[in-house]
N, C-alpha and C positions, 0 to 999 in steps of 0.2 A: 741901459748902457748906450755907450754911442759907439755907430756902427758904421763902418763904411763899406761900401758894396758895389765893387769896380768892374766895370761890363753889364749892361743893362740888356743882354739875352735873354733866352729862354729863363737860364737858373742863374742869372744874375737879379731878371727883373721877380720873379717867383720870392727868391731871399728875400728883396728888399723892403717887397710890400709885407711878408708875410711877418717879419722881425716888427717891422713897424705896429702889425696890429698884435703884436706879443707885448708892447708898451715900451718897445726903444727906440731910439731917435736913430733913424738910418738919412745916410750922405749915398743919393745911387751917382756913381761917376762914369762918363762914359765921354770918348773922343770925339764919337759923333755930336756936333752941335744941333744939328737938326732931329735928331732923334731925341736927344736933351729938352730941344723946346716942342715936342710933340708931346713929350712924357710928361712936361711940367704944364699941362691943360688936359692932363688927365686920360690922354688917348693911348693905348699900349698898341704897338707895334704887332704885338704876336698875339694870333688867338688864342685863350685857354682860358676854360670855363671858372668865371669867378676874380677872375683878376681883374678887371676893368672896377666891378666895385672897389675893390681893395684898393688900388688906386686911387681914385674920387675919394675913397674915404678918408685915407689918410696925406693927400696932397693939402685936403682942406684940412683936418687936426692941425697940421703942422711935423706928423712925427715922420715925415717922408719928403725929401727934397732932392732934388738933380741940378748937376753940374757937370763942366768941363773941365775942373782945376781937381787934380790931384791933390795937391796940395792943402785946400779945403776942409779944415774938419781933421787932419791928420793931428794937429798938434793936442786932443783931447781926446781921441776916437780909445773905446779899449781895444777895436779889432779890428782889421781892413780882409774883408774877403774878394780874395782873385776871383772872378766871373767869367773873363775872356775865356776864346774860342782857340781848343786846339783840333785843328782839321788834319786829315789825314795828307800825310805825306808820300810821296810819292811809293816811297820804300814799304808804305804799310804802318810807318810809326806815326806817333802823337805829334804833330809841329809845335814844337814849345817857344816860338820867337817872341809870342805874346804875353805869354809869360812873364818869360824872363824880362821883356821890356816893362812891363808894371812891378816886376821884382825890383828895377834897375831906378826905375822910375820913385817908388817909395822909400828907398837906401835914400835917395838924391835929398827926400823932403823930408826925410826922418829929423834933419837938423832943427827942423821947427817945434821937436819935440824937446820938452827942457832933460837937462842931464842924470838928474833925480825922480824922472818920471817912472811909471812903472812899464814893463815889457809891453810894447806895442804886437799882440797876436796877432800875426798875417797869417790866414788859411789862406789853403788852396781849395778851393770847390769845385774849381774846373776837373772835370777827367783828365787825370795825367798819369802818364806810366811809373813804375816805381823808382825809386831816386830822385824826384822831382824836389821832394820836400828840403833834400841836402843840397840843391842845385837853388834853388830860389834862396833856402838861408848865404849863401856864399854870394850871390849875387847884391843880396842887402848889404851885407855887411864888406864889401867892396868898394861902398858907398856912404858908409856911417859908420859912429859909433856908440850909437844912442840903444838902449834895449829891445830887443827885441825875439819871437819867437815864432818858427814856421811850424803850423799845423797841418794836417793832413783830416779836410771835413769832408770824404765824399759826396753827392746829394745821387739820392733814389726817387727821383721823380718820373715817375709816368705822364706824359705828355698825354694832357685830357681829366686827368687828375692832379695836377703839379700843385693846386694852391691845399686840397682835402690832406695829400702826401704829405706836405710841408706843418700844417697845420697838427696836424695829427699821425706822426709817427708809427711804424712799429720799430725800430730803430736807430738810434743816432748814433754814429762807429768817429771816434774823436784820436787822431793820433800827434799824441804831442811827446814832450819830454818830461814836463816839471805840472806839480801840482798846480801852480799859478796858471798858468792854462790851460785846466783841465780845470780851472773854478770858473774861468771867462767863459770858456765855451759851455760850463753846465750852467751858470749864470743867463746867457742867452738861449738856451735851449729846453731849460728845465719848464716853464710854461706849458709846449708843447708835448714835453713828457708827460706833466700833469694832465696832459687833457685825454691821452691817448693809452697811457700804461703801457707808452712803448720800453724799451731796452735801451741800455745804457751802455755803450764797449769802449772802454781805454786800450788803446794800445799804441803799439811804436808808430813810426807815418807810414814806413814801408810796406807794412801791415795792414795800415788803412787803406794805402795806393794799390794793392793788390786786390783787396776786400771787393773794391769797386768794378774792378774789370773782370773778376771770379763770379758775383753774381752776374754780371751780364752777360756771359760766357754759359753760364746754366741755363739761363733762361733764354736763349739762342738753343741752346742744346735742345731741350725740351721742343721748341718749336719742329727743328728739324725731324726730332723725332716722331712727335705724331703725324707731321704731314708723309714720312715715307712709311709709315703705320697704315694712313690712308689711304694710301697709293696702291700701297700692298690688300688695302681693304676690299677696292673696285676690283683690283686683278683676280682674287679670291673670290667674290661673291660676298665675302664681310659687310656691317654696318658699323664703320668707325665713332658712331654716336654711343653704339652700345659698349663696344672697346674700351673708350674713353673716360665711359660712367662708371664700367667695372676696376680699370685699373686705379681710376683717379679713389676709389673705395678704400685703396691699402693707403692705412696712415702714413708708410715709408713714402710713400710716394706723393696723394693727394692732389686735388682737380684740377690744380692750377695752371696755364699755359698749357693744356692740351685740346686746344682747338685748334683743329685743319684750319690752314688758311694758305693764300699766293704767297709765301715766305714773309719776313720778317725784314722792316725797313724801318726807314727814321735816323737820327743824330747819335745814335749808338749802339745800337747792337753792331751793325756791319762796321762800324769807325773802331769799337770796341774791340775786337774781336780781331779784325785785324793787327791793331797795335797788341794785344797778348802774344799774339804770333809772333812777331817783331821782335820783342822780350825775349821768349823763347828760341828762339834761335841768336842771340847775340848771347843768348847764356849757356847756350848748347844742349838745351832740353824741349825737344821739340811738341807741339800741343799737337799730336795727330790725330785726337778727337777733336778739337778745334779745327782742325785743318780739313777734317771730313763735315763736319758743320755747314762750313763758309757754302762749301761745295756743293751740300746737297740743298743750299738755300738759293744755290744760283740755278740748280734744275727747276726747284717748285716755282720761280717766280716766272716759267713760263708754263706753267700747268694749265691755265684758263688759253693760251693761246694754242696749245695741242691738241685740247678737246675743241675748239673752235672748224680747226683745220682739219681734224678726222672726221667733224661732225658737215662741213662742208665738202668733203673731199677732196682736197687740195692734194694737188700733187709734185713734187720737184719737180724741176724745169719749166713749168709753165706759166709765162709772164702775169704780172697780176691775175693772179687767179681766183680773187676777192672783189674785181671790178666790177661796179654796181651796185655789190651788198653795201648794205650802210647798216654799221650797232652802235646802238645805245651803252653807254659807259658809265653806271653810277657808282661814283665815288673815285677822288683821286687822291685824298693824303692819306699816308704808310697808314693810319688809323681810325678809329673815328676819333671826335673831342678833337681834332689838332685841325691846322692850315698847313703843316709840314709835311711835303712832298718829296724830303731828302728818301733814295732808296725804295722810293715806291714802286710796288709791283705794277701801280697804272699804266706808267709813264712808257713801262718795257712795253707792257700790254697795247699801249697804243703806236709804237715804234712798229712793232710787228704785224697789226693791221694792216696799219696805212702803206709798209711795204710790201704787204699784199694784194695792192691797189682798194683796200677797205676804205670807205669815208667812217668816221665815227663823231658820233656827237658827245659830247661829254655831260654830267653835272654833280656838284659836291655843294656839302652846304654850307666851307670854310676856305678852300682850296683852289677856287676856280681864277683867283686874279693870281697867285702862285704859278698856276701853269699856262694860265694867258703869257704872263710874263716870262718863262721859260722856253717855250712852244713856241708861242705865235699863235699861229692860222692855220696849223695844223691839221687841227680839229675844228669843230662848231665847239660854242657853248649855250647849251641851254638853261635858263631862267629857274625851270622847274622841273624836278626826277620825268612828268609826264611828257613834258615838252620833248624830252630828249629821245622819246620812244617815237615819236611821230614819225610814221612810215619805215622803221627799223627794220632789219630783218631779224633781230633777234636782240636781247635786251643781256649787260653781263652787268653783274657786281663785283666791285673790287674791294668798297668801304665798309665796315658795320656800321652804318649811322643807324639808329634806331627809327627815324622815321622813313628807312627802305623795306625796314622789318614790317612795317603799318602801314604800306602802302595796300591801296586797293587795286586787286590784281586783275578784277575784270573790267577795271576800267582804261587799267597797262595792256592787255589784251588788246583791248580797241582799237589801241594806238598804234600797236607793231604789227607786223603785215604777217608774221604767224608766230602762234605760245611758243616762245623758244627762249630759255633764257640758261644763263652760266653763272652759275652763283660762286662765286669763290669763298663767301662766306657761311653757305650752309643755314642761312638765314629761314627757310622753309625744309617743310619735310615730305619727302619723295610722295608720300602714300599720298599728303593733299594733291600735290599739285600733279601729281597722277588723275585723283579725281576730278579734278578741273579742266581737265585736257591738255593739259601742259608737256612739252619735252625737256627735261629738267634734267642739269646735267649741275652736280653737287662734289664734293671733293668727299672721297674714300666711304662712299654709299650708291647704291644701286643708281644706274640710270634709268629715265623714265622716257619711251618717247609715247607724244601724241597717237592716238587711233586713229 
């Protein structure tokens, strides 16, 4: 099929390459010219594992090209997918200007589709609140009168997994009207079915546009809840590991998203969650378990800086009361796999230091020119996880990258001026780094100090 793929983001560029190596011919459009001629010699903008090949591979095939005309590709395309960015609004809602200007935009160029053509499917795949899908049809067709049909195609992409997600499904939730676009989009998507024996869901758009903001709403939920599960585990004497393994045991329930962590950040959960709220109060049904969510995800993301401060002593009123100390900081994007720093519990983390007159040094193994370019000189940045312990007074983890997990810790030892470290990821377990001589201070499990 031929496809076009408008917003060359996260999950604009993820569609584009992924449709391509599914055997269609995709148009990626985006305003930016320079990001255009970046993409078209094969270099992606955004880190995620796997995509860079994809790219290379199908720039050279041919079944993948970029542009700055709209217009492009539309008079043969069976489907234009919205990509653009709805950022949050001040109010807490979706900002749809973007939208609606690429809604506004393919009304304009729909003329170059002939009269007798078949319905041009414009999805939305951007996250948008519900009624989006009747706001973008009216927007087109203010502008034409050529065929056409708005779909509502969520995407469920994990940032760090986006290209394995895309390629292999356990879901594709399609909200159209009419059979003919529910044959376009399984047309473009059944490939991916076959590969994966994911699930197939028709239904209305309003339906699909809630779908989207409903799971990411649960799985916020769940975050929130094992970290005050945690919290309540340290106050207890509990070990939230063991917690974790037994509840995650009931099939009602299951393992998933029940690791402690410094809260939940990135491009949606908190953008997400907010704009539900938003809904819900313009409809007069308010989410006040969403609303307690948000809430208990703004206390854990200073978790690692309170054990810091009790563990130093700090006390109010006392001007930098951190002067001198200097720590180590590994990891800065909301996850591992990503270079996205939106929302990151680091960023607080190092706010709160440094105005405790703390120096800190930083290092990530995607993220680090992200927060150069945000920050400044804020911080240091070091080259490599050990560089950045050099002369610390204590070492903290923000990220799971897996090779913090496989670090050698007597050789971290060396570096920092005493065993002191604050794990927010739980990456180690109390009993070793007990044995080791370590003060090991882990989320919702026993502390450990040195002898």
């Amino acid at each position: 099929m031929q496809v076009l793929v408008i917003g060359s983001g996260y999950v604009g560029l993820v569609a584009a390459t992924c449709f391509a190596e599914a055997g269609h011919q995709v148009l990626g459009i985006d305003v930016d010219a320079a990001k255009v001629a970046t993409l078209a010699k094969g270099e992606s903008p955004i880190f995620e594992p796997g995509l860079d090949d994809l790219l290379t591979k199908h720039l050279t095939s041919g079944a993948l090209r970029f542009t700055t005309d709209l217009q492009a590709g539309i008079a043969e395309a069976d489907a234009a997918f919205i990509c653009v960015g709805t950022p949050q609004s001040e109010d807490g809602s979706a900002d749809m200007k973007y939208v609606l200007a690429v809604a506004s935009q393919i009304g304009q160029a729909m003329a170059l589709r002939g009269k007798d053509a078949k319905p041009l499917i414009v999805v939305d795949k951007s996250t948008v609140p519900v009624g989006t899908a009747a706001r973008v049809h009216a927007e087109i067709a203010a502008h034409t009168d050529r065929a056409f049909e708005v779909v509502s195609n969520p995407e469920f992409l994990r940032e760090g997994s986006a290209i394995s997600d895309f390629l292999e499904p356990d879901r594709v939730v399609v909200g159209c009207r009419t059979d003919h676009a529910e044959a376009v989009m399984k047309g473009l998507y059944q490939p991916f079915l076959d590969r994966s024996g994911g699930k197939w869901f028709r239904m209305d758009p309003p339906s699909a546009e809630l779908t989207k903001y409903a799971a990411n709403a649960m799985l916020a939920l769940r975050i929130s809840f094992i970290n005050e599960i945690a919290n309540l585990a340290e106050a207890v004497g509990a070990d939230v590991d063991h917690v974790k393994t037994a509840i995650g045991a009931d099939h009602r329930i299951g393992p998933a998203f029940l690791n402690p962590g410094p809260g939940f950040g990135g491009s949606c959960f908190p953008k997400d969650l907010q704009a539900l709220l938003k809904v819900g109060r313009e409809y007069g049904q308010p989410m006040m378990t969403l609303a307690t969510t948000v809430e208990a995800n703004r206390h854990q993301k200073q978790v690692l800086l309170r054990k810091v401060k009790a563990h130093f002593h700090v006390k109010a009123g006392v001007p930098a009361p951190l002067k001198g100390r200097r720590f180590a900081l590994w990891g800065l994007a909301f996850k591992a796999n990503t270079d996205d720093i939106r929302e990151s519990m680091a960023l607080e983390l190092i706010d709160g230091l440094v105005n405790l007159g703390a120096e800190v040094v930083v290092h990530d193994f995607a993220a680090m020119d992200a927060v150069r370019a945000k920050i400044g000189d804020k911080v240091r940045y070091a080259a490599t996880p050990l560089e950045a312990c050099e002369g610390a007074d204590a070492l903290l983890i923000a990220t799971e990258w897996p090779d913090y997990k496989a670090a050698d810790l007597e050789t971290i030892a060396k570096a920092l001026k005493a065993r002191c470290l604050f794990d927010g990821r739980n990456l180690f377990r109390p009993e070793a780094m007990e044995a080791k001589g370590w003060t090991y201070h882990s989320l919702g499990r026993r502390t450990v100090e040195a002898k």
